[in-house]
C-alpha positions as CSV (number, residue, x, y, z in Angstrom):
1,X,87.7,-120.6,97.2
2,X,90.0,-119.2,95.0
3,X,93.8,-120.1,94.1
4,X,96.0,-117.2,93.3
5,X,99.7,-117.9,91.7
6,X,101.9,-115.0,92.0
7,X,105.8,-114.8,92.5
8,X,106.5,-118.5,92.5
9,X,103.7,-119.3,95.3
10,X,100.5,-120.3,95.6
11,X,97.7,-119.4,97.2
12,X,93.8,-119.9,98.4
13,X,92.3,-117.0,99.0
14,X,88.8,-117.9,101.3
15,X,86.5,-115.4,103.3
16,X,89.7,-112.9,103.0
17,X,91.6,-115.7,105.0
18,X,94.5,-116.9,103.4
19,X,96.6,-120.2,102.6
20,X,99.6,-119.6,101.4
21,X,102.0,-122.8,100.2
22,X,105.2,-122.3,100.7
23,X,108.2,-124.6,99.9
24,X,108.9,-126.0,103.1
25,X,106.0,-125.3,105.4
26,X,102.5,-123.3,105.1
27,X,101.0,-120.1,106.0
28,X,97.4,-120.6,107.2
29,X,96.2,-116.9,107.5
30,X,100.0,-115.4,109.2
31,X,100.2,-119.1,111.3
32,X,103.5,-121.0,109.6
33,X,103.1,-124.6,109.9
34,X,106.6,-126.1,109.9
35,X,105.9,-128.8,112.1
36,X,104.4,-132.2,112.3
37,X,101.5,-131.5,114.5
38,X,97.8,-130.5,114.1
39,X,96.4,-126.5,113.9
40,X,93.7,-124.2,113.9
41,X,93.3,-121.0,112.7
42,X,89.7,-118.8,111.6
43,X,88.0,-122.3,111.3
44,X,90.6,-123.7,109.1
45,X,91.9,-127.0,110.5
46,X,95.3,-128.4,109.3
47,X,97.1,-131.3,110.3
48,X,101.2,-131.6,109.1
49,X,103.4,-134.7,109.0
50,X,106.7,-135.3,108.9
51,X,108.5,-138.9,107.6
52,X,111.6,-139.2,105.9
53,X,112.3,-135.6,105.2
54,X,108.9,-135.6,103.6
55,X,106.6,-133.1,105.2
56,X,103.0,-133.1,104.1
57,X,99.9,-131.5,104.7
58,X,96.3,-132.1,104.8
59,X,93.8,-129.3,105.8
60,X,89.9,-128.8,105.9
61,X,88.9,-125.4,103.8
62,X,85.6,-124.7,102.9
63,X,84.0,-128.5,103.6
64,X,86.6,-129.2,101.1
65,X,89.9,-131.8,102.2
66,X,92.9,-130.6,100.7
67,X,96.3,-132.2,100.8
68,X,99.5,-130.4,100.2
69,X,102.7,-132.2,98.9
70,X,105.9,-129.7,99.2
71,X,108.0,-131.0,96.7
72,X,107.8,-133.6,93.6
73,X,108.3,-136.9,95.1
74,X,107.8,-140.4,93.4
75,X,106.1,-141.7,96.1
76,X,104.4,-142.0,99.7
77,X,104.8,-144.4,102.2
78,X,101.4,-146.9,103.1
79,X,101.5,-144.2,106.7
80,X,101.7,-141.1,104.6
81,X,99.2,-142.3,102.2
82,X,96.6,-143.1,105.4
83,X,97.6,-139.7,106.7
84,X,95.9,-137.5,103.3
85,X,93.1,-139.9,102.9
86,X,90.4,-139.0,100.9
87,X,91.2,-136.0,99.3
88,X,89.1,-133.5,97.6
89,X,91.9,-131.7,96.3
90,X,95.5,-132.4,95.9
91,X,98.5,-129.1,95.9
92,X,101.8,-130.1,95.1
93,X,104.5,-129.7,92.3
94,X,104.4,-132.0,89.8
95,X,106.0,-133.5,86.4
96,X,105.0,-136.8,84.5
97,X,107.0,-139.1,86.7
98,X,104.5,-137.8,89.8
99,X,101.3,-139.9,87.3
100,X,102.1,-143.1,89.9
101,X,101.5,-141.5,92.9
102,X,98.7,-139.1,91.9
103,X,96.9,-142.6,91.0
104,X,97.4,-143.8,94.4
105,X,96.2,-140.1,96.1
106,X,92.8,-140.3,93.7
107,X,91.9,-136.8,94.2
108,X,88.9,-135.4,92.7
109,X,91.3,-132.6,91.4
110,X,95.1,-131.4,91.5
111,X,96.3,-128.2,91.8
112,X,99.6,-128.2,90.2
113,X,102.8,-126.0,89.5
114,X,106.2,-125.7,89.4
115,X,108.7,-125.4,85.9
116,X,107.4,-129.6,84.8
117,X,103.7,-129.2,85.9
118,X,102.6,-129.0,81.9
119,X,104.3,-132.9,81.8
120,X,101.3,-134.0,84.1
121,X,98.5,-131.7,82.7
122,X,99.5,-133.0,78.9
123,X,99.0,-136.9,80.3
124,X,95.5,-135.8,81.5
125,X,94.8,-134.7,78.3
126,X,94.7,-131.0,79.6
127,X,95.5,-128.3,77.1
128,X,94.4,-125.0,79.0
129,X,97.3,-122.7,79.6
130,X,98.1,-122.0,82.9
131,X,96.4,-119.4,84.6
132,X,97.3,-116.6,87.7
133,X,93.6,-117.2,89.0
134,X,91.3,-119.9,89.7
135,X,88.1,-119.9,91.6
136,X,86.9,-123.5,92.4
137,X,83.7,-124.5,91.3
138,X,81.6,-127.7,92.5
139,X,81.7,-129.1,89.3
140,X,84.9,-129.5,89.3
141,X,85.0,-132.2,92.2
142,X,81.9,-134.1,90.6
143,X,82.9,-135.5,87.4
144,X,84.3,-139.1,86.7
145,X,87.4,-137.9,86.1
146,X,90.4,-136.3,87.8
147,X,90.5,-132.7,87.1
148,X,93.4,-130.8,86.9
149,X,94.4,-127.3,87.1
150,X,97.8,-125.9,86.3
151,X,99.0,-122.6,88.0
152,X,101.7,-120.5,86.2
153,X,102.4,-116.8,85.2
């Protein structure tokens, strides 16, 4: 699985199928998911909710869980929390004030972006610059602690 930033959007790139994460809804290989409901597309299985203006996503890729948050928020209601359980991997915008509710996600690993994402990545203690390309490794979900992966060009 790999996640491609390019022109402001992000992207997993698996088995030449594609996910691309857009500011209000997704793209799951030419499908846009703009509404609360649940999808399937080329084995990829995504479910969307809608609460409060929030919409949120949380799809199966790979064997992998993956959550996707639109926009920063502070936090999730107890509902919306249930709704991304246990998440391998967390996509969403981010800035230090999102450290609360990443704590209450737990992800094995977020995927960040977005102008404030380097606020977050310097509180995990991660110096890497931000990179166009990532390809997900197992490792990565394995260790004790949170990893985290900014995307930027």
């Amino acid at each position: 699985m790999d996640f491609i930033y390019r022109n402001n959007t992000l992207t997993i790139e698996s088995d030449k199928k594609s996910i691309v994460f857009q500011p209000d809804s997704i793209l799951l290989d030419g499908l846009t998911l703009e509404m609360a409901g649940e999808y399937e597309k080329w084995g990829f299985l995504a479910y969307a909710h809608e609460q409060n203006g929030n919409r949120i996503y949380q799809l199966r890729a790979e064997g992998y869980s993956v959550g996707y948050i639109a926009s920063i928020v502070a936090d999730l209601s107890a509902e919306e929390l249930d709704f991304l359980g246990d998440l391998d991997i967390l996509v969403m915008p981010t800035g230090k004030g999102s450290v609360p509710l990443i704590e209450k996600i737990e992800p094995r690993m977020i995927v960040t972006y977005g102008e404030t994402a380097h606020e977050l990545a310097t509180h995990m203690g991660v110096s890497e610059p931000a990179v166009q390309k990532y390809r997900l490794k197992e490792v990565d979900l394995s260790g004790e602690r949170m990893g985290c992966v900014v995307m930027g060009e």
